[in-house]
N, C-alpha and C positions, 0 to 999 in steps of 0.2 A: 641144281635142278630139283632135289631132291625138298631142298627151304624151299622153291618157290612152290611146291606142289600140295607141301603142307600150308603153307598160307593160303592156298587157292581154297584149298580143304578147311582151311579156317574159318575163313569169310562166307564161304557157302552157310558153313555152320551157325555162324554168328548172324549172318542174313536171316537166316532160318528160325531162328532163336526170337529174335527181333519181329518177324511175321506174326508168330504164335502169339508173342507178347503183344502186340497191335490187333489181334483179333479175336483176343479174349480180355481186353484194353478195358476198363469203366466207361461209359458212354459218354460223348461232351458234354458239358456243361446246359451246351444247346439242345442235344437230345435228352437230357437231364429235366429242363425245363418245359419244353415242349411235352412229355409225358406227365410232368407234375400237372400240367395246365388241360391236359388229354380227360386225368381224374378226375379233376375237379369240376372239369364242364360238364361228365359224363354220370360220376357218383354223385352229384350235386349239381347246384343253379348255379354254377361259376366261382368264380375269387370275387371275396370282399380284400380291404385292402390287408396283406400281411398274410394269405392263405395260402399264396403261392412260394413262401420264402420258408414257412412253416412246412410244408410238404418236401421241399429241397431238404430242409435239415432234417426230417427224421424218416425219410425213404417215402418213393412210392408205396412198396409191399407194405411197410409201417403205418400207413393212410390208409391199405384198402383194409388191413387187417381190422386197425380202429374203425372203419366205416361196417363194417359185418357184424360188432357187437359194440352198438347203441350204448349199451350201459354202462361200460367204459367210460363215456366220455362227458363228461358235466355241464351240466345245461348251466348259461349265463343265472346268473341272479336277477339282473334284472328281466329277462325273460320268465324265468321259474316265477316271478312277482304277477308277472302281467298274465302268466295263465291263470296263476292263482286267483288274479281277479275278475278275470273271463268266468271262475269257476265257480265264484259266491252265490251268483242266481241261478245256478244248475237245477235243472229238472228232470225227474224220470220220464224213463217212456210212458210210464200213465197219466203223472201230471201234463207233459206236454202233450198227449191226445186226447186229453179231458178238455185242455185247455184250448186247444185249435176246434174242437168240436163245440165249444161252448160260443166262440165268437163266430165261426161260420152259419150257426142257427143266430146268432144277433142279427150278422147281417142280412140272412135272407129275409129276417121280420121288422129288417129298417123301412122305417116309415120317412125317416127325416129326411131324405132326399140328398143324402151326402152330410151332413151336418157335423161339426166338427166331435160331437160327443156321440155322436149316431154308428149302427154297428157297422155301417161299410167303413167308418173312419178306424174303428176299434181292428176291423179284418189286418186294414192297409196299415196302419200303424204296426203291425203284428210280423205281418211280411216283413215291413223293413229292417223291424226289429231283428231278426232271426238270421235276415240277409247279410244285415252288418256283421253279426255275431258269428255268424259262419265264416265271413272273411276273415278276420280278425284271426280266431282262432287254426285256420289255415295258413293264411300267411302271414305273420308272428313269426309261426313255427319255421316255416318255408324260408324266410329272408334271416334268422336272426339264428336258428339253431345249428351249432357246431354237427349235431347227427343227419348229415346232408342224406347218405345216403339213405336213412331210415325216412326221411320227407319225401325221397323220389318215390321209393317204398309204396308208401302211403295212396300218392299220385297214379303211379301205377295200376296198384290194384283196385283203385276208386274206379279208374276207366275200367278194366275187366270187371268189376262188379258194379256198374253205372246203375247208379238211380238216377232219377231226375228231381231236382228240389220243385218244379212250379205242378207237379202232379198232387193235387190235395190234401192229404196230410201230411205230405215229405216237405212240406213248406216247415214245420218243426222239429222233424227228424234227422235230418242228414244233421247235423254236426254229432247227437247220438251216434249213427249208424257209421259214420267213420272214426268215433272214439270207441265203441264197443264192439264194432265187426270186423274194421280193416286196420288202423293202426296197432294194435294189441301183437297182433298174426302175419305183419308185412314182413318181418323177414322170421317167421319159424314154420310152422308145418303148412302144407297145402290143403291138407284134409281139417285142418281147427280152422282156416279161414273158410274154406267154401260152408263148413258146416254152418258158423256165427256168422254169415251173409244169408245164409236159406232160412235164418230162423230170426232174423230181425225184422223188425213191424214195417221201415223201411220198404226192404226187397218184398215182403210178402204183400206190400201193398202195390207197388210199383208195377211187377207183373200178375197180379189179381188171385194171385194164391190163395190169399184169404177167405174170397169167396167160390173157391172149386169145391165143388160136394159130388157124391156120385149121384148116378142118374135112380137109381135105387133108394136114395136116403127120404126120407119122413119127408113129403112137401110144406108140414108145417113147422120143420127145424128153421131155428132162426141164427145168422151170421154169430158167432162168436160180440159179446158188447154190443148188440147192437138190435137194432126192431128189424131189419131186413132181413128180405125172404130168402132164401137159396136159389142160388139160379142154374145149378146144374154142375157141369165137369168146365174147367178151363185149363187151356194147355198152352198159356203164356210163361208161365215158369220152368215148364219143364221143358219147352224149344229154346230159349235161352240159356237155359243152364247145361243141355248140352252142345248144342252147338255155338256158346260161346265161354262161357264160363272152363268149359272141360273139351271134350271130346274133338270140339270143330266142326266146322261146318260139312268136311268131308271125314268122316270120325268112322264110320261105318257104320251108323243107325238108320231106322226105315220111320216116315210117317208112323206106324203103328207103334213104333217103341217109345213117340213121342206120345201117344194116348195112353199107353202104360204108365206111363214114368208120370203121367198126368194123375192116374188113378192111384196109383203108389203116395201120392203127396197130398191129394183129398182130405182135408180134416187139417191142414197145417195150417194155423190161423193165428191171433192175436187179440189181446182181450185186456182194455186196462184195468179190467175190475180184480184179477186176480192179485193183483200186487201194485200196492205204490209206490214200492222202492223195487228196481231191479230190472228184467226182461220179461214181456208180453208175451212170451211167447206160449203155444196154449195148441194141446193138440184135441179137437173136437170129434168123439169118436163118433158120435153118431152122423156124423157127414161123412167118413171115410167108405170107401168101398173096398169092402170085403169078398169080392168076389177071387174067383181064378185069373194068376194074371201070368205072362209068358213074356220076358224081356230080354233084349238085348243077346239072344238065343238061349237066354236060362230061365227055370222055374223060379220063381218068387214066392218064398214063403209068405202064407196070411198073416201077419204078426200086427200090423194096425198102421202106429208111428212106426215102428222099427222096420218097416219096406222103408221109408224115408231114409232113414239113417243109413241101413244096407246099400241101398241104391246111392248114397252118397262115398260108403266107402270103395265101392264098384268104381267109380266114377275118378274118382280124386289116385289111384292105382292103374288106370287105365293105360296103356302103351298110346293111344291118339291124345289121349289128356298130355300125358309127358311131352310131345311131339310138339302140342297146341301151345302149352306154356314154353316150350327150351325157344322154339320160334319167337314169339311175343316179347319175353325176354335179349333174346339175342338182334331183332329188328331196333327194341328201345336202346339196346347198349352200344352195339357196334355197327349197322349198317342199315339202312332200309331195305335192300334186298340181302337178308342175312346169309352168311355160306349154310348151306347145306351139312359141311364135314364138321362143322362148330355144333349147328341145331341136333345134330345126330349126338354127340358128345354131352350137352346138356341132358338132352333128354334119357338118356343112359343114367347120370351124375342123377337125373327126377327120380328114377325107376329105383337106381341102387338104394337111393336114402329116404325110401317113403315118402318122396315127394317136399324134402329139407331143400326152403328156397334161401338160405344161406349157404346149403352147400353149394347147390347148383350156381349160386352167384360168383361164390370162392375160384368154381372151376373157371365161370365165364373171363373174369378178370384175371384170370391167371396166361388164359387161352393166348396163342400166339396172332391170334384175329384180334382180340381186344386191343392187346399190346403193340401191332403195325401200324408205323407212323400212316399209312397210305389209308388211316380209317381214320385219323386225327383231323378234327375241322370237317367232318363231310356231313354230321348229320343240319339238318334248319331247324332253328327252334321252333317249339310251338309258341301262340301266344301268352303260354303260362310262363314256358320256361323261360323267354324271353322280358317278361316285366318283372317275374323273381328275378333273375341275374341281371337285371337294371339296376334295381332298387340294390342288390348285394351291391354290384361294385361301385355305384355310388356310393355307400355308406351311409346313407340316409336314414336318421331317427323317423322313423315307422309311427307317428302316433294318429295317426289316419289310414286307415286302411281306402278308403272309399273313392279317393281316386283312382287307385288300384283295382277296383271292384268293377270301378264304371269303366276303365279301359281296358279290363277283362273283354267287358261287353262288347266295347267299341269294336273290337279286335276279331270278334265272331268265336271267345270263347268264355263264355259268360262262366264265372264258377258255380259247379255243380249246375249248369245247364243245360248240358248236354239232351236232346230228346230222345232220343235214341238209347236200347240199351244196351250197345256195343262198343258206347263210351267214344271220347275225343280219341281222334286217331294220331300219329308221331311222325307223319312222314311228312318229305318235302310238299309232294304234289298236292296235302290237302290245304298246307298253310302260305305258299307261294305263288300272289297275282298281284295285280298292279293295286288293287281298291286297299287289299292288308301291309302290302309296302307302304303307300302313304297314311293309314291309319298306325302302323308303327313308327314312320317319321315324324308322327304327328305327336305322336305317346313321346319319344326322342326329346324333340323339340320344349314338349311342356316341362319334361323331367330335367333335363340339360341348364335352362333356361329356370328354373324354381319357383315353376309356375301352377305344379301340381295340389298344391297346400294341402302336402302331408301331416302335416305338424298341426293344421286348422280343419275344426268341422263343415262341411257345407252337406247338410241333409238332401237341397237339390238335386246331389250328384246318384240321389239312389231315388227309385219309380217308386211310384206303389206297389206294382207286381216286379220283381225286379228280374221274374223268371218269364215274363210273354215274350214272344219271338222279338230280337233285335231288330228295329225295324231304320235305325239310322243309315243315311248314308254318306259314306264316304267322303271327309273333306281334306283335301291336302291344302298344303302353305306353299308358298310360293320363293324362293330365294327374297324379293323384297319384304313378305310380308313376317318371313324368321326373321329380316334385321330390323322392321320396325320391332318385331315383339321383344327384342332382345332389349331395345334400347328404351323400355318401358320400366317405370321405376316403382319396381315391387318384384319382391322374389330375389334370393340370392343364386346365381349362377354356380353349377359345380367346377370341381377348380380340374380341368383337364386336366392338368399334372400328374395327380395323385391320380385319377381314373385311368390313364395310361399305366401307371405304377401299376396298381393292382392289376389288371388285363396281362402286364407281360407283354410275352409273344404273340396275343390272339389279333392285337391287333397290327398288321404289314407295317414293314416302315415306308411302304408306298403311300398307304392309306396316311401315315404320320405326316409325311412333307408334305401331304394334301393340308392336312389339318392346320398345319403351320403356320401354313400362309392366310390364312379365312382371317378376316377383319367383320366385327369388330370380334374381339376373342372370346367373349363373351357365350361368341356360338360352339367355340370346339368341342366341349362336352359334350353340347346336342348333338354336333355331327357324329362323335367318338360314337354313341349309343345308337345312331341310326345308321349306323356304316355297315356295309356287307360282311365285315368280318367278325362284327358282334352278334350279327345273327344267327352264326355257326357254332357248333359245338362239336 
């Protein structure tokens, strides 16, 4: 009795032993994968092929780590070639608003009628030039650079600080304005990015900063560079910068704080005459208003510029700011309706570290909300993310950007389009209706099928203005009309095999035995890319 009671006593123990070890077990293989593939959609535009094997072998935590310091990780050669060459005809911010100013006066004293040496040709030639150029150097980097997350980065903060490229002179600025204000700052301090956004010629133009003067100042002061007159106080920049930029829309400011905060910023302008190399940026004092001013329920020292700066430091430290960003951050990383006990925890991690959006990153991806399989595959792509992580796991040599450009547009998210300056928004309900399903099957289709000619120029694919409202609409293909296109002799098909490879687990083996059986094969690819399960991340 005595033996069989110690064996009873044994096996419990041993059962026991056994439990512990099974629930503090390494994860499978499959949950293994699934989390690699979680990262890779979330810190980046998906897996090209060999990303998701790369991440297996040297740990998630080892990825997100390399994904938090960029500099780490070595840009391709041939990429580091092709910025380099992007970067031979670089121009400053004076040369480029010399030079946009010089052809917009062409064309308004074009007499030719259109003529192909005449200045509306010289305007339209200029647009596209810039437009191409813009793309290029965005996605290049987007499709090709190992520093994934530093490109969401990038994205990111280009929507919270949205210019629009087709507003006047931003038609030659934005590729400045996000090489010298937003990628520099996308993952280090919060307070050096909002600062280098409020003081680039860009944002100062975008929302009319430029020309805010007080109601006080000389009526015969003239704009910063320029023969125009002064038109008074405008308080376009400072209702966006705090109700989106920082504080919220629900932040706890009144109308009045948004005419201070207008007054405070009076004389921030831009001026290409002071420098031909460098930043525009130019504070005009005799526009500023120097009067008494009461903010935000504090007194405001008189100081000139330095109310800008102060009112920026205010701002970038604020507890709704912290709030404003851990939200924004935690809707793009983990959920469209983000938890609440995560957003609280970020915005703590903003507060403790002056506003360090790698720390606060560090904590998000660390967070037991980032890490729950039950938040894996539920965000929708937008149409950015979604033609980047086309082109990634296709594998496709990139020497065209322009089809990519024009099905930005197709897709209703034209790059650096945006009108609005609250920027493209990340959730399901704005990118999910029946018109943007079949203009992505359509994008699918032509990608799949190697019908995009990436690899060849067609100038057609880009407008004159390539920023006026997208006015196309909507063409789907028809099951007959993908099999004639398929069985059309030009374009090489991508080889579904490998595109499964690289995907992994994102895409079902339901959706696979779908794909199996499609005749002629030709088309799997294209279904692979227009399947419900690639549009998730």
């Amino acid at each position: 009795m005595k033996f069989q009671t110690t064996m009873w006593v044994g096996g419990i123990a041993l059962m026991s032993s056994l439990f512990c070890i099974s629930a503090y077990a390494k994860p499978t293989i499959q949950a293994q994968r699934a989390e690699a593939l979680h990262v890779l959609n979330r810190l980046g535009y998906g897996p090209r092929p060999g990303d998701l094997d790369h991440v297996l072998q040297i740990g998630v935590d080892h990825y997100i780590e390399e994904q938090l310091h960029p500099e780490t990780i070595a840009i391709p050669k041939k990429l580091d070639q092709h910025l380099a060459e992007l970067s031979q005809d670089k121009m400053s911010q004076s040369q480029l608003i010399t030079k946009y100013r010089q052809v917009i006066k062409a064309a308004m004293e074009d007499g030719t009628g259109g003529a192909p040496d005449g200045g509306i040709a010289r305007r339209n030639a200029l647009y596209k030039k810039m437009a191409v150029h813009f793309g290029e150097l965005r996605l290049a980097q987007a499709i090709e650079s190992p520093r994934q997350l530093q490109e969401v980065m990038v994205d990111f903060w280009f929507n919270h600080f949205n210019v629009v490229a087709g507003k006047g002179l931003n038609h030659v600025l934005i590729a400045d304005y996000e090489c010298e204000a937003i990628r520099p700052y996308a993952l280090g301090k919060f307070r050096d990015l909002l600062g280098a956004t409020a003081k680039h010629p860009a944002m100062l133009f975008y929302l009319d900063n430029w020309l805010s003067a007080a109601s006080t100042a000389d009526s015969r002061a003239r704009i910063p560079g320029t023969r125009a007159k002064i038109s008074g106080l405008n308080e376009n920049y400072a209702r966006e910068l705090m109700e989106l930029h920082t504080l919220g829309v629900d932040g706890g400011y009144t109308q009045e704080d948004v005419t201070t905060l207008a007054r405070m910023f009076t004389g921030w302008s831009f001026d290409p005459k002071i420098a031909t190399d460098g930043p525009t940026f130019v504070f005009a004092s005799r526009l500023h208003d120097y009067g008494n001013k009461a903010w935000l329920g504090r007194a405001v020292p008189v100081s000139g510029e330095k109310e800008g700066e102060w009112a920026l430091d205010v701002l970038a430290t604020h507890p709704s700011t912290a709030h404003h960003i851990a939200y924004e951050l935690a809707q793009y990383f983990v959920a469209d309706d983000p938890p609440p006990a995560l957003v609280d925890r970020l915005s703590k991690r903003f507060l403790d570290t002056d506003g360090d959006i790698k720390a606060v990153l560090g904590t998000l991806f660390a967070s037991p909300e980032f890490r729950s399989p039950a938040n894996f595959g539920t965000k929708y792509k937008t149409p950015y993310q979604y033609v980047v992580s086309a082109a990634r796991a296709s594998d496709v040599d990139v020497q065209n950007v322009k089809p990519l450009v024009a099905a930005l547009t197709r897709l209703g998210m034209p790059l650096y389009g945006c009108q609005s300056p609250d920027g493209y928004k990340n959730t399901r309900d704005v990118w999910l209706n029946p018109d943007a399903l079949a203009q992505r099957i359509n994008f699918a289709t032509g990608l799949g099928l190697g019908r995009l000619s990436l690899d060849r120029k067609d100038d057609s694919l880009i407008p004159d203005d390539p920023y006026q409202k997208n006015l196309l609409k909507p063409i789907s293909l028809s099951q007959d009309e993908m099999e004639a296109a398929a069985k059309k002799d030009s374009g090489s098909p991508l080889d579904a095999g490998l595109l499964l490879q690289a995907l992994g687990e994102q895409v079902s083996e339901k959706t696979k035995k779908r794909i199996e059986d499609v005749r002629p094969s030709s088309l799997r690819a294209a279904l692979i890319l227009g399947s419900p399960d690639f549009m998730r991340c």
